[in-house]
C-alpha positions, 0 to 999 in steps of 0.5 A, a space after each residue: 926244199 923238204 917236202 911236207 905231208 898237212 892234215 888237211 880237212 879230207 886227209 893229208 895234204 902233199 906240200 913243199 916248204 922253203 923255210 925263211 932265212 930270217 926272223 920273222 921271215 914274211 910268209 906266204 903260200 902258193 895255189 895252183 891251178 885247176 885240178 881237173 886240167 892238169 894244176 899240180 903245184 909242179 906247175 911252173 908257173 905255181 913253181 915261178 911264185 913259189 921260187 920269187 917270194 922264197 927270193 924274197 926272203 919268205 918262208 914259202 909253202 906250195 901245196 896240191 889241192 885234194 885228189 891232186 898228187 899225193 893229197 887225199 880227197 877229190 875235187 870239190 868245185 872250189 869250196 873244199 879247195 878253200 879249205 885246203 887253203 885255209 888249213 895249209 896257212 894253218 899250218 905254215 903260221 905255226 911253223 912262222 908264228 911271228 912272220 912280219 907279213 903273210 901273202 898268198 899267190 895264185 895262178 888261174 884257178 889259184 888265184 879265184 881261190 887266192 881272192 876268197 881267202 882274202 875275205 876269209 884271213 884278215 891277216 892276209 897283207 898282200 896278194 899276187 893274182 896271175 890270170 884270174 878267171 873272171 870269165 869264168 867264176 864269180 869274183 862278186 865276193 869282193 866287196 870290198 877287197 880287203 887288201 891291196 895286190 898285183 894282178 898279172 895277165 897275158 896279153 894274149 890269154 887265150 882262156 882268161 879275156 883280158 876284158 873281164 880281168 880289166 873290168 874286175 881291175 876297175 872295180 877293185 880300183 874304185 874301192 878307197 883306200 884299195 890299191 891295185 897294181 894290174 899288170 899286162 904282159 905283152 905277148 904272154 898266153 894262159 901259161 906265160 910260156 916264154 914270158 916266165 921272166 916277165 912275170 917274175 921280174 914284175 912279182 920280184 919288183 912289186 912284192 920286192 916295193 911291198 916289202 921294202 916300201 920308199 921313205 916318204 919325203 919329208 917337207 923343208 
């Protein structure tokens, strides 16, 4: 898992990169949670996505945001951290010009920066979004969600209320054409401490389907 150094908008960005086994390997990358609560990409759940969609076959990049490790900067309220985003897709789709998908996953507040880089990369095709933080930030930007995902909550979040990721669930759902596959994890908490295998095994199944979708059945 070589470790990569990005010119990111504020300096350099420390990465990690699992490159693809396959031509036109799908790609996708990987966001954190909060800086200033500790989110690193070392996190396990960030490292959990990391390790199911290199499963998968992708050519996979997790990244600190800046002021976390070694990545330059300091925290910006989630503006600068789009950035980052943005250029570490940059980044991965030079190294995989050709990828047959590009994804992008998030954890907490990875996944409220996950959701705003949909609005901003049209070639985005799919998205994993674990305990969005919709009791705590603004996910009004969604109109209309440009591509259908999976969204994973714990059942016993403490931090991020179930109610309020259901609500956006509903009204992501009510858009045509849009897809949401929303997920709740009996008995898992904010960081899915022991419930990491469930949140995989969904990941795995749901991206896994993505991929690989069934022939539809062709009439008689």
């Amino acid at each position: 898992m070589p470790e990569v150094l990005i010119a990111g908008p504020v300096g350099r960005i420390e990465a990690r990169y699992q490159p693809g086994k396959t031509r036109n390997a799908p790609i996708a990358i990987i966001l954190h949670p909060h800086p200033e609560h500790g989110g690193t990409m070392n996190n396990k759940v960030t490292y959990a996505l990391f390790k199911t969609f290199a499963e998968q076959g992708f050519s996979t990049l997790r990244f600190n945001f800046r002021g976390v490790g070694r990545s330059e900067g300091k925290f910006d309220h989630g503006e600068g951290e789009l950035s980052d985003a943005a250029a570490c897709l940059d980044w991965l789709q030079v190294q995989n010009p050709e990828p047959r998908q590009c994804w992008v996953a998030g954890f907490s507040f990875g996944a409220w920066i996950c959701m705003q880089l949909l609005m901003r990369r049209p070639e985005l095709d799919g998205f994993v979004s674990v305990a969005p933080p919709a009791n705590m930030y603004d996910f009004t930007f969604l109109a209309p969600c440009p591509v259908s995902g999976l969204i994973l909550q714990g059942s016993k979040d403490e931090l991020v209320t179930k109610d309020s990721v259901a609500k956006l669930v509903a009204r992501l759902s009510a858009q045509r054409g849009l897809h949401i596959d929303y997920r709740v994890v009996p008995e898992a908490d904010h960081f899915f401490v022991d419930q990491l295998p469930e949140l995989v095994g969904h990941v795995h199944d749901y991206v896994g389907t993505a991929l690989n979708p069934m022939p539809k059945a062709v009439n008689a």
